[in-house]
N, CA, C and O atoms as a GROMACS GRO file, in nm:
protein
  476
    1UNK      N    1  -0.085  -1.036   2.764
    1UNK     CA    2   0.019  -0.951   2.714
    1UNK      C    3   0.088  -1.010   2.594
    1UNK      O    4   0.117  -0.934   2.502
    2UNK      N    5   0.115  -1.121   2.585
    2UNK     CA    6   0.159  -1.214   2.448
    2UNK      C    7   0.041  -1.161   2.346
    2UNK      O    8  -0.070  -1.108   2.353
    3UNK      N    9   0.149  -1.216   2.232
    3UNK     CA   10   0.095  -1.261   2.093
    3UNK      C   11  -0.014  -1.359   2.092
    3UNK      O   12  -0.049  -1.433   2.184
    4UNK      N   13  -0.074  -1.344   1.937
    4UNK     CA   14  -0.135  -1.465   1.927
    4UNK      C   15  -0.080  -1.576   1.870
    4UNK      O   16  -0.075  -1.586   1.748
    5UNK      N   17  -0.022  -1.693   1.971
    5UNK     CA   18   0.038  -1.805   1.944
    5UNK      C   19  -0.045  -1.929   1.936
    5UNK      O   20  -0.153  -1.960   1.985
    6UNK      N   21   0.029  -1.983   1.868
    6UNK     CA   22  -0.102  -2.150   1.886
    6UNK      C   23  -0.033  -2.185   2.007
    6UNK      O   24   0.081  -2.153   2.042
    7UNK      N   25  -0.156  -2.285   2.093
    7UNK     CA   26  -0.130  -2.384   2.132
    7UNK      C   27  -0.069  -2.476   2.152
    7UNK      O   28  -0.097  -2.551   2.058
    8UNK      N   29   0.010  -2.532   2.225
    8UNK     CA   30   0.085  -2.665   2.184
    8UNK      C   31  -0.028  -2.806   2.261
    8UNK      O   32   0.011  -2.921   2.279
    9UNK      N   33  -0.150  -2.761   2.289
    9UNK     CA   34  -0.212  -2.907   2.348
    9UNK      C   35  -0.330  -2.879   2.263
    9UNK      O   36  -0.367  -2.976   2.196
   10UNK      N   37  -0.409  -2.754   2.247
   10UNK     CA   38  -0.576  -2.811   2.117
   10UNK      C   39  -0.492  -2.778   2.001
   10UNK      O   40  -0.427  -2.677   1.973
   11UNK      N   41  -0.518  -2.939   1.912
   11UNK     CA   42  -0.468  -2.866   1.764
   11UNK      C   43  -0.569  -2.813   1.704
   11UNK      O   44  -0.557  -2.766   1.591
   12UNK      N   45  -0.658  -2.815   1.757
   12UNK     CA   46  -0.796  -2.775   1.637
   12UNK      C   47  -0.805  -2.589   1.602
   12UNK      O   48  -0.814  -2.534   1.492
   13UNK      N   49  -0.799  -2.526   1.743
   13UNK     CA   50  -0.737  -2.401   1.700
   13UNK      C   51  -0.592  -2.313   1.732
   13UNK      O   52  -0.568  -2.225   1.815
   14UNK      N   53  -0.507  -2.380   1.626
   14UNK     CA   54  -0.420  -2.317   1.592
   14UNK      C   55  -0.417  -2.218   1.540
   14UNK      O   56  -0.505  -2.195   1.457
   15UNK      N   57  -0.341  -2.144   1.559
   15UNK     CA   58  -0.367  -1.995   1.519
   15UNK      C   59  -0.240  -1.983   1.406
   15UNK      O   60  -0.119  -2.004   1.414
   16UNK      N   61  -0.360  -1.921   1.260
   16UNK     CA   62  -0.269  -1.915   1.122
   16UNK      C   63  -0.150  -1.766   1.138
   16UNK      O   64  -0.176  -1.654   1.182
   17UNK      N   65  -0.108  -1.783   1.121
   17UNK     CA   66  -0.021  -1.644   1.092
   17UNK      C   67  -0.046  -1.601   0.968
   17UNK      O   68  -0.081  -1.484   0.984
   18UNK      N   69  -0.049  -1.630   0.830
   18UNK     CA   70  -0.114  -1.562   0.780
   18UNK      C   71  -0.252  -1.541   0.757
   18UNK      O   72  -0.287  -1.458   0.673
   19UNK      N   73  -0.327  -1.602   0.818
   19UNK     CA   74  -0.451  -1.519   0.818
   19UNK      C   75  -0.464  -1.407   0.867
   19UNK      O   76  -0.531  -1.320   0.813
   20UNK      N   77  -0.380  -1.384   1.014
   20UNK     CA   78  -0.342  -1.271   1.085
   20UNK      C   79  -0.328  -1.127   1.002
   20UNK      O   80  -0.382  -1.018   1.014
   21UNK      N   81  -0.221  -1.186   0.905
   21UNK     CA   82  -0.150  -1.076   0.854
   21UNK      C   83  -0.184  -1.050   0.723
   21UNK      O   84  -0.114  -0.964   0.670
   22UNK      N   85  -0.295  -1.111   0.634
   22UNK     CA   86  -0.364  -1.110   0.539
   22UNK      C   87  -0.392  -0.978   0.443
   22UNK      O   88  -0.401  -0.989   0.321
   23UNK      N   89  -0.408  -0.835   0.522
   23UNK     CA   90  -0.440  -0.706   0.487
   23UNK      C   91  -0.279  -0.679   0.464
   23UNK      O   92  -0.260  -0.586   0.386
   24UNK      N   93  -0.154  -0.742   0.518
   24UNK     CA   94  -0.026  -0.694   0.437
   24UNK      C   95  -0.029  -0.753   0.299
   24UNK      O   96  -0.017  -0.678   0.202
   25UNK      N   97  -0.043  -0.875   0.283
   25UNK     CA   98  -0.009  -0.959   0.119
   25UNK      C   99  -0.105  -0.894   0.053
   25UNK      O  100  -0.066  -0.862  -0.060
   26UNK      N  101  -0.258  -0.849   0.087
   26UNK     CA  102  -0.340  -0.778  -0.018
   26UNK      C  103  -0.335  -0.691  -0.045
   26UNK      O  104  -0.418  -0.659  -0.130
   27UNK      N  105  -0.208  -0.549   0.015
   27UNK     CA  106  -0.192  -0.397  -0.010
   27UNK      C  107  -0.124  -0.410  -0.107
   27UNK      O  108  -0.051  -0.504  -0.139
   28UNK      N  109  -0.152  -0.281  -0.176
   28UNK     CA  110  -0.043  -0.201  -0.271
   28UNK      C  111   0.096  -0.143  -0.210
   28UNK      O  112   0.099  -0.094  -0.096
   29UNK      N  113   0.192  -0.150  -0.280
   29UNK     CA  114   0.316  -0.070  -0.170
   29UNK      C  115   0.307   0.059  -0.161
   29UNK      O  116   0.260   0.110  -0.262
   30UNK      N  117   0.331   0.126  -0.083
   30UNK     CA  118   0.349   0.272  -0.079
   30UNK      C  119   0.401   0.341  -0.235
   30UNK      O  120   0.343   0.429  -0.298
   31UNK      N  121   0.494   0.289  -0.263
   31UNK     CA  122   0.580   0.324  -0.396
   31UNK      C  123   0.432   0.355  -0.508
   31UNK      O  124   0.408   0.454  -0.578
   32UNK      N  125   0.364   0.249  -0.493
   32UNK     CA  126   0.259   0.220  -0.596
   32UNK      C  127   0.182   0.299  -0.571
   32UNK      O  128   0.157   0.369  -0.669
   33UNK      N  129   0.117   0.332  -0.468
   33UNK     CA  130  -0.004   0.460  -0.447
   33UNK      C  131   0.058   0.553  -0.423
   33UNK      O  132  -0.023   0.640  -0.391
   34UNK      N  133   0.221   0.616  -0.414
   34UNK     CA  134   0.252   0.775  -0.455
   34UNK      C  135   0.192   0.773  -0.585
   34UNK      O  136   0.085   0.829  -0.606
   35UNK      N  137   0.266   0.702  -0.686
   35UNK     CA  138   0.279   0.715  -0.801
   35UNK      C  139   0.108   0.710  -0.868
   35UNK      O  140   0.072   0.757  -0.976
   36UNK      N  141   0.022   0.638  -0.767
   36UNK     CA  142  -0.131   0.688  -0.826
   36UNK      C  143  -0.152   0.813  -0.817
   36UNK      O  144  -0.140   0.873  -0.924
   37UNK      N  145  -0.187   0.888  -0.708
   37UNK     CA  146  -0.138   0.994  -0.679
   37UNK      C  147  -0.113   1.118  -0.745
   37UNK      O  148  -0.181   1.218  -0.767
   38UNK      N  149   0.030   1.078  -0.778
   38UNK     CA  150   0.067   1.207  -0.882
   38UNK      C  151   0.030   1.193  -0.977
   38UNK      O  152   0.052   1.293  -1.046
   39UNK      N  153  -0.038   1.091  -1.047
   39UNK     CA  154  -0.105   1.125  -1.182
   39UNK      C  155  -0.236   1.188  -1.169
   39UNK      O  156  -0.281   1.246  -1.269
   40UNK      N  157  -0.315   1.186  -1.044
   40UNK     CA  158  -0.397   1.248  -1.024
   40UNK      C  159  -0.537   1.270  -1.099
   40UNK      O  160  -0.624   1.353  -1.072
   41UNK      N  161  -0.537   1.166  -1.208
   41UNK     CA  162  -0.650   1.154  -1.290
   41UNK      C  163  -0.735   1.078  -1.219
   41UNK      O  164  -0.855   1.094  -1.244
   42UNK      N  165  -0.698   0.988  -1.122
   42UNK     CA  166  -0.753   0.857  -1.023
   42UNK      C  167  -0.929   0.922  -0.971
   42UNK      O  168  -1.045   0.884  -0.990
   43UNK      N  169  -0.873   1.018  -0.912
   43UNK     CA  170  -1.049   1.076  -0.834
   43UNK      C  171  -1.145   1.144  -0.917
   43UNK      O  172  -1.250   1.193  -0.876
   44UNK      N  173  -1.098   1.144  -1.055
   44UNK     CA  174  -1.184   1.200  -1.134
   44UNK      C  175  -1.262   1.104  -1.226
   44UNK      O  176  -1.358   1.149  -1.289
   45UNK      N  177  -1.229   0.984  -1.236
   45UNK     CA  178  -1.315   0.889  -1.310
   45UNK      C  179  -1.380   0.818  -1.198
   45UNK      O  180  -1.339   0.815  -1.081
   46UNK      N  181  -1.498   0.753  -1.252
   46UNK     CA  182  -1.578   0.691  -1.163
   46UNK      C  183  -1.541   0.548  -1.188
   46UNK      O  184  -1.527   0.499  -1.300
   47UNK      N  185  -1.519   0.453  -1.012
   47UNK     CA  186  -1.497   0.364  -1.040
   47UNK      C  187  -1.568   0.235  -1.078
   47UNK      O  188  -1.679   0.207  -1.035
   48UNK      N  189  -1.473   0.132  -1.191
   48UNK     CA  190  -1.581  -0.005  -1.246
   48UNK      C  191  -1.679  -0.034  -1.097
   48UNK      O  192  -1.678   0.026  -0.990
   49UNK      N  193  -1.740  -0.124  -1.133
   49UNK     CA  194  -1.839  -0.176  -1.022
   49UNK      C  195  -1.762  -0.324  -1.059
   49UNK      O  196  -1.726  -0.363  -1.170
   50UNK      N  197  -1.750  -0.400  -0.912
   50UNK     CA  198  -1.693  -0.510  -0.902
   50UNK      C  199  -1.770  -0.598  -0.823
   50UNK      O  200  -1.768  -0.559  -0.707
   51UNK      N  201  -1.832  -0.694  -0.836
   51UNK     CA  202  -1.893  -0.779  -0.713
   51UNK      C  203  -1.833  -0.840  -0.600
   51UNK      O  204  -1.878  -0.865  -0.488
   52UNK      N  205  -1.693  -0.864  -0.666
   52UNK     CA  206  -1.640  -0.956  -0.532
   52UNK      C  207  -1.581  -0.857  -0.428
   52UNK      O  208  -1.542  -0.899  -0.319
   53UNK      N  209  -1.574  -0.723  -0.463
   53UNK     CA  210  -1.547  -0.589  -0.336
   53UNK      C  211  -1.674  -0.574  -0.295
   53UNK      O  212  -1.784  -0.591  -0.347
   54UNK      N  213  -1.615  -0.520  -0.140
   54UNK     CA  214  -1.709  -0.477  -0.071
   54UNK      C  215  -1.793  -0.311  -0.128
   54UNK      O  216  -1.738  -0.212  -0.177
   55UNK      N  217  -1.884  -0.325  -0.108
   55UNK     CA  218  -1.965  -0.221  -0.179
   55UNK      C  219  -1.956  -0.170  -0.306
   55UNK      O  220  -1.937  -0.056  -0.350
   56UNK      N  221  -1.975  -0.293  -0.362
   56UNK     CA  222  -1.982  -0.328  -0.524
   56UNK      C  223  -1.814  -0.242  -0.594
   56UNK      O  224  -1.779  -0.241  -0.712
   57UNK      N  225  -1.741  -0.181  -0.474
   57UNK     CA  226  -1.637  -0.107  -0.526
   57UNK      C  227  -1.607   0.019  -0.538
   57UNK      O  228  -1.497   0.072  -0.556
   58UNK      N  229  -1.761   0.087  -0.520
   58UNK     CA  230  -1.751   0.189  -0.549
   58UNK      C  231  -1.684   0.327  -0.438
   58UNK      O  232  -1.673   0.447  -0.464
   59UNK      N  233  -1.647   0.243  -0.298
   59UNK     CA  234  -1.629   0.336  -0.184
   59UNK      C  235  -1.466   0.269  -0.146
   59UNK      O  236  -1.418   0.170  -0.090
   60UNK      N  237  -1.416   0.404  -0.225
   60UNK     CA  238  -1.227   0.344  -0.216
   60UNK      C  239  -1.189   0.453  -0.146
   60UNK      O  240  -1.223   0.569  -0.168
   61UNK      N  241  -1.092   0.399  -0.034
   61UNK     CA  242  -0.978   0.554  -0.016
   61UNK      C  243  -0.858   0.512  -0.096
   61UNK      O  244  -0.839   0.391  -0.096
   62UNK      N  245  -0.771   0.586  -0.164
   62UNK     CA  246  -0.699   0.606  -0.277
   62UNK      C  247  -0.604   0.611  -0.176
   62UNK      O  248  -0.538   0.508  -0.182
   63UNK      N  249  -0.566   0.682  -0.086
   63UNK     CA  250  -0.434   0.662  -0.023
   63UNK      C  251  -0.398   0.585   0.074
   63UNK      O  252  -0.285   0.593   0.122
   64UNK      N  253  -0.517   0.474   0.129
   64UNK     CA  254  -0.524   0.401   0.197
   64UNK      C  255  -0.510   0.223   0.137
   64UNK      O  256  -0.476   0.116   0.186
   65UNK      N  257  -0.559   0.273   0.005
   65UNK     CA  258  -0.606   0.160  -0.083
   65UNK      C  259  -0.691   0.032  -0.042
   65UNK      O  260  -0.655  -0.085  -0.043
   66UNK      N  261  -0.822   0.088  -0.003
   66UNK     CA  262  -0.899   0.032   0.086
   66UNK      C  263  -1.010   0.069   0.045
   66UNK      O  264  -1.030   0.185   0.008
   67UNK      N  265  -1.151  -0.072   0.043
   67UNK     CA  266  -1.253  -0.080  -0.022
   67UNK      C  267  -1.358  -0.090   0.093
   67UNK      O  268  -1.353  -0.182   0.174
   68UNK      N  269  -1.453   0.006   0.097
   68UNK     CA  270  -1.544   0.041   0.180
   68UNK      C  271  -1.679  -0.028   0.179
   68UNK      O  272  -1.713  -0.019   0.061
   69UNK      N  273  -1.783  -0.098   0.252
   69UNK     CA  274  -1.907  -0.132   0.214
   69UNK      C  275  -2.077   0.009   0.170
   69UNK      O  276  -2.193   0.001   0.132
   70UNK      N  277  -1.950   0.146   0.221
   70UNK     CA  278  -2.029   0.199   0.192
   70UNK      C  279  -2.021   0.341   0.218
   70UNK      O  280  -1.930   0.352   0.300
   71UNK      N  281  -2.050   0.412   0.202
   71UNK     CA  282  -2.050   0.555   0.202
   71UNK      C  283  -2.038   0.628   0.357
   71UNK      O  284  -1.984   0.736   0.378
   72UNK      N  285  -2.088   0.558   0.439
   72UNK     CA  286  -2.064   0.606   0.605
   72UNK      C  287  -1.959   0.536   0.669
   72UNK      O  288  -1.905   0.572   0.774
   73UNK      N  289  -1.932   0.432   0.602
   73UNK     CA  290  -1.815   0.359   0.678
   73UNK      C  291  -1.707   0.443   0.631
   73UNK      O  292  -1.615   0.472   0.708
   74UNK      N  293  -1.710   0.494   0.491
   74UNK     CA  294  -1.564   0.537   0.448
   74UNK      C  295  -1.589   0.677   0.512
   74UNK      O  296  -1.489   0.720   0.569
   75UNK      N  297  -1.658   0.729   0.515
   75UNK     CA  298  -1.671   0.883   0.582
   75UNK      C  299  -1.590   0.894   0.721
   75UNK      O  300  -1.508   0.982   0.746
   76UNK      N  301  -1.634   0.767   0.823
   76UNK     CA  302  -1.568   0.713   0.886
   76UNK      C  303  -1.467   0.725   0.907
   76UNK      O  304  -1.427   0.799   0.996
   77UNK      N  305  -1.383   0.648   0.823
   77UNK     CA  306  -1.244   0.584   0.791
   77UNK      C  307  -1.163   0.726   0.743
   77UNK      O  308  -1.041   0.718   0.757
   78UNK      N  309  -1.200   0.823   0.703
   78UNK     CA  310  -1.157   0.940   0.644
   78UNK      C  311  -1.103   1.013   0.807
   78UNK      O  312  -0.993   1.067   0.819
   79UNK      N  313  -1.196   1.001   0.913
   79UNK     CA  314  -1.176   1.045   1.025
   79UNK      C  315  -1.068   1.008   1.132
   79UNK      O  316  -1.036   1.072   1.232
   80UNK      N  317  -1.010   0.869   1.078
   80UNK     CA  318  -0.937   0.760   1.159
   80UNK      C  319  -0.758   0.843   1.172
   80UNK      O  320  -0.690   0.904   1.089
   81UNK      N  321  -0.737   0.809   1.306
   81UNK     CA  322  -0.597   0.831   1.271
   81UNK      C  323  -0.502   0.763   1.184
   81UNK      O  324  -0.402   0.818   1.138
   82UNK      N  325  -0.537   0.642   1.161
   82UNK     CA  326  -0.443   0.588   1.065
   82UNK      C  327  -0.413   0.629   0.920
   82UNK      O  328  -0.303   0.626   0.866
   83UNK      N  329  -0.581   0.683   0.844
   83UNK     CA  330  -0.601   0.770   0.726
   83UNK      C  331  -0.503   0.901   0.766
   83UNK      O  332  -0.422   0.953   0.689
   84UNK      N  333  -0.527   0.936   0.891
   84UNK     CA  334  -0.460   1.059   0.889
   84UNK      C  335  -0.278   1.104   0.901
   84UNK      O  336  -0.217   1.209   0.878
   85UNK      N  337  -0.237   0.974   0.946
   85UNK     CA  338  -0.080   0.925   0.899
   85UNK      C  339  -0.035   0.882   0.739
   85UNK      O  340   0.069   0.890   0.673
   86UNK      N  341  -0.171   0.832   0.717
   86UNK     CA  342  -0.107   0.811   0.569
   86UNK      C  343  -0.102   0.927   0.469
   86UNK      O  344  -0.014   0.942   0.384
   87UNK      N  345  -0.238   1.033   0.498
   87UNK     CA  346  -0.209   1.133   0.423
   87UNK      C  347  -0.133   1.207   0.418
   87UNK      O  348  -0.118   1.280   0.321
   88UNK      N  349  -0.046   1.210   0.550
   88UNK     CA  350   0.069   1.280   0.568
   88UNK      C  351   0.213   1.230   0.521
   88UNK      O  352   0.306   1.306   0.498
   89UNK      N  353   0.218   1.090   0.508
   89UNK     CA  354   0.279   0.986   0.453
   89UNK      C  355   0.307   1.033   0.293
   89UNK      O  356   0.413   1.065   0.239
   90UNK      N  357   0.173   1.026   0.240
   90UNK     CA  358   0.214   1.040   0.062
   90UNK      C  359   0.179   1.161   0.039
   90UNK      O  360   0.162   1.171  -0.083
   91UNK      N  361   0.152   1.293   0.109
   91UNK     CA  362   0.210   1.440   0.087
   91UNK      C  363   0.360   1.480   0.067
   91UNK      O  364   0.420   1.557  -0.007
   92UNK      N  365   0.398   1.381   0.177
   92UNK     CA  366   0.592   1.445   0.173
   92UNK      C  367   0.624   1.394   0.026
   92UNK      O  368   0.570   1.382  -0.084
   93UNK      N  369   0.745   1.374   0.091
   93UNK     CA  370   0.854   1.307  -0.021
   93UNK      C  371   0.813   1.191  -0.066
   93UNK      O  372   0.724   1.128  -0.010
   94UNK      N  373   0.863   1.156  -0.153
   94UNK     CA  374   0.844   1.017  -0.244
   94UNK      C  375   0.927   0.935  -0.176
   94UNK      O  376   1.043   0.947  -0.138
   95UNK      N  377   0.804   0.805  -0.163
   95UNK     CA  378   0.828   0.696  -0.050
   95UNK      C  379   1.005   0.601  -0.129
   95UNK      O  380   1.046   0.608  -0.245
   96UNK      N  381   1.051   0.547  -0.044
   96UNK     CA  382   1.164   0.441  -0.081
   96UNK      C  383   1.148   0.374  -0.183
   96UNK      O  384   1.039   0.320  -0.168
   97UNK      N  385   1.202   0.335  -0.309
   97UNK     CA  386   1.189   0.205  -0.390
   97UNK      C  387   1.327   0.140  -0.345
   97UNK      O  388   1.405   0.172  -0.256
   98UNK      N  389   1.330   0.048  -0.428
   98UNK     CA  390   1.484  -0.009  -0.454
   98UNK      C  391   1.527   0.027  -0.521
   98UNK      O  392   1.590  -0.079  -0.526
   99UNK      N  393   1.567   0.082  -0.596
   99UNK     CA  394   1.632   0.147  -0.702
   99UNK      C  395   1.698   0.244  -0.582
   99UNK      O  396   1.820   0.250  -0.566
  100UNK      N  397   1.606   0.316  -0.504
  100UNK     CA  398   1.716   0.412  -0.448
  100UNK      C  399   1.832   0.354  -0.260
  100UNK      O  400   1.915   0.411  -0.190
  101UNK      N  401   1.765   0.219  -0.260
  101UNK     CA  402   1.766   0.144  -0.164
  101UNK      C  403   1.967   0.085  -0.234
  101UNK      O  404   2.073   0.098  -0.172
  102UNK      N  405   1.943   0.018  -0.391
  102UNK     CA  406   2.031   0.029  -0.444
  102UNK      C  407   2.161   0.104  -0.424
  102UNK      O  408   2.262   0.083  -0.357
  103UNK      N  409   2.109   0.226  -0.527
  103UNK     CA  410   2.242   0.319  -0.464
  103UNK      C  411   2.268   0.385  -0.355
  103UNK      O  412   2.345   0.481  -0.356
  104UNK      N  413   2.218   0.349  -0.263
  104UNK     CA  414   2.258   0.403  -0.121
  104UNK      C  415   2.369   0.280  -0.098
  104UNK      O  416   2.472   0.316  -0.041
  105UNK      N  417   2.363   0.185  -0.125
  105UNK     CA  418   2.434   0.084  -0.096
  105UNK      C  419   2.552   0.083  -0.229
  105UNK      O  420   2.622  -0.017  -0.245
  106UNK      N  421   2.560   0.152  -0.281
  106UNK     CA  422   2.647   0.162  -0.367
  106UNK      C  423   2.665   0.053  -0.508
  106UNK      O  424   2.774   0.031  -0.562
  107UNK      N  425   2.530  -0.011  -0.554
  107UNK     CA  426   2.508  -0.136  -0.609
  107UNK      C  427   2.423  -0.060  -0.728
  107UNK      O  428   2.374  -0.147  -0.800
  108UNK      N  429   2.395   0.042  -0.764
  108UNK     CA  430   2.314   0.106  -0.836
  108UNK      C  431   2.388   0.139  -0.975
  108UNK      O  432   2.500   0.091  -0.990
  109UNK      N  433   2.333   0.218  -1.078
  109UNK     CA  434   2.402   0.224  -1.161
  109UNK      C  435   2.571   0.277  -1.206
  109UNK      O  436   2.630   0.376  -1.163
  110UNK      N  437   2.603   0.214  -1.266
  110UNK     CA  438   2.787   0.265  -1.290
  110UNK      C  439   2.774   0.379  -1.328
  110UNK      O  440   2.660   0.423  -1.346
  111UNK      N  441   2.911   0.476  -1.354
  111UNK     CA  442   2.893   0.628  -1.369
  111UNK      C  443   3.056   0.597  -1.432
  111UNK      O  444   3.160   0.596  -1.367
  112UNK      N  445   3.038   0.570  -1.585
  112UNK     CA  446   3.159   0.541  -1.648
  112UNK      C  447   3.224   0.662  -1.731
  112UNK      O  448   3.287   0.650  -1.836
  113UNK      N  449   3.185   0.812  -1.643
  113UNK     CA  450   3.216   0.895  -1.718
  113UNK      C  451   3.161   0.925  -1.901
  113UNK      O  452   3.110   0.839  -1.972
  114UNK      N  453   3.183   1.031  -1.932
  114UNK     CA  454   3.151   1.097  -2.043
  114UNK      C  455   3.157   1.001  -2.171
  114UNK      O  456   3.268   0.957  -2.201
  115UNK      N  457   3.054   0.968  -2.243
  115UNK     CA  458   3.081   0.894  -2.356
  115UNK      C  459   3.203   0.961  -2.434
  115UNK      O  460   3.186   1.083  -2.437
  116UNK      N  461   3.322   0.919  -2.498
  116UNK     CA  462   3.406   0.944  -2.599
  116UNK      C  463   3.339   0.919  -2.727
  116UNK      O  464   3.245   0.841  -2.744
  117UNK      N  465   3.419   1.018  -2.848
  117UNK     CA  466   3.389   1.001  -2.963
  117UNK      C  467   3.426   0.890  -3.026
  117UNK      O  468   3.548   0.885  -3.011
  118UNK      N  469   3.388   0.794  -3.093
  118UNK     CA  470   3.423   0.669  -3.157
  118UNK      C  471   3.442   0.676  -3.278
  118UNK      O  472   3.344   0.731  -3.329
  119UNK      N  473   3.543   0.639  -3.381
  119UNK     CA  474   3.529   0.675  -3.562
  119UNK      C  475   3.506   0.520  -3.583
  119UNK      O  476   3.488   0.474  -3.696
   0.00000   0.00000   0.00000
């Protein structure tokens, strides 16, 4: 029922925490794939070919931001509930930045009234 914790008697496998959590530090933020998204030019060019991605690159989900080895895996992955939270995810509203995290907290930009005329 626990986590995965290290050990306190084999040091040999200790268990990394970030290796664990590795697929968070390598995502894009949400903020970043709305904004692919609405430009919407993304699914219409074909993508570079890359060697060090899995399946030379060419098998991406765009709202998942996730690189496929191949054409049945991502077909797959299209089927998954998790694809299917996210698409529902970056249909709504436009995800949180800070900027609006900002002025909710009242730290956002000043509102110094109407510029005056200056001679």
């Amino acid at each position: 029922m626990g986590g995965k914790c290290p050990s306190r008697k084999v040091k040999k496998r200790r268990f990394s925490h970030k290796t664990a959590r590795r697929d968070k530090f390598l995502l894009k933020g949400d903020d970043a794939v709305y904004d692919e998204l609405q430009k919407g030019d993304s699914e219409k060019k074909p993508l570079p070919r890359d060697e060090d991605l899995p399946g030379m690159g060419q098998y991406y989900c765009l709202h998942c931001d996730r690189y496929f080895a191949n054409s049945t895996v991502r077909d797959e992955h299209f089927k998954t509930k998790r694809h299917k939270k996210r698409l529902k995810q970056m249909s709504g509203p436009a995800p949180h930045t800070q900027l609006d995290a900002d002025l909710a907290a009242g730290m956002g930009m000043p509102d110094n009234g109407p510029t005056l005329m200056s001679t």
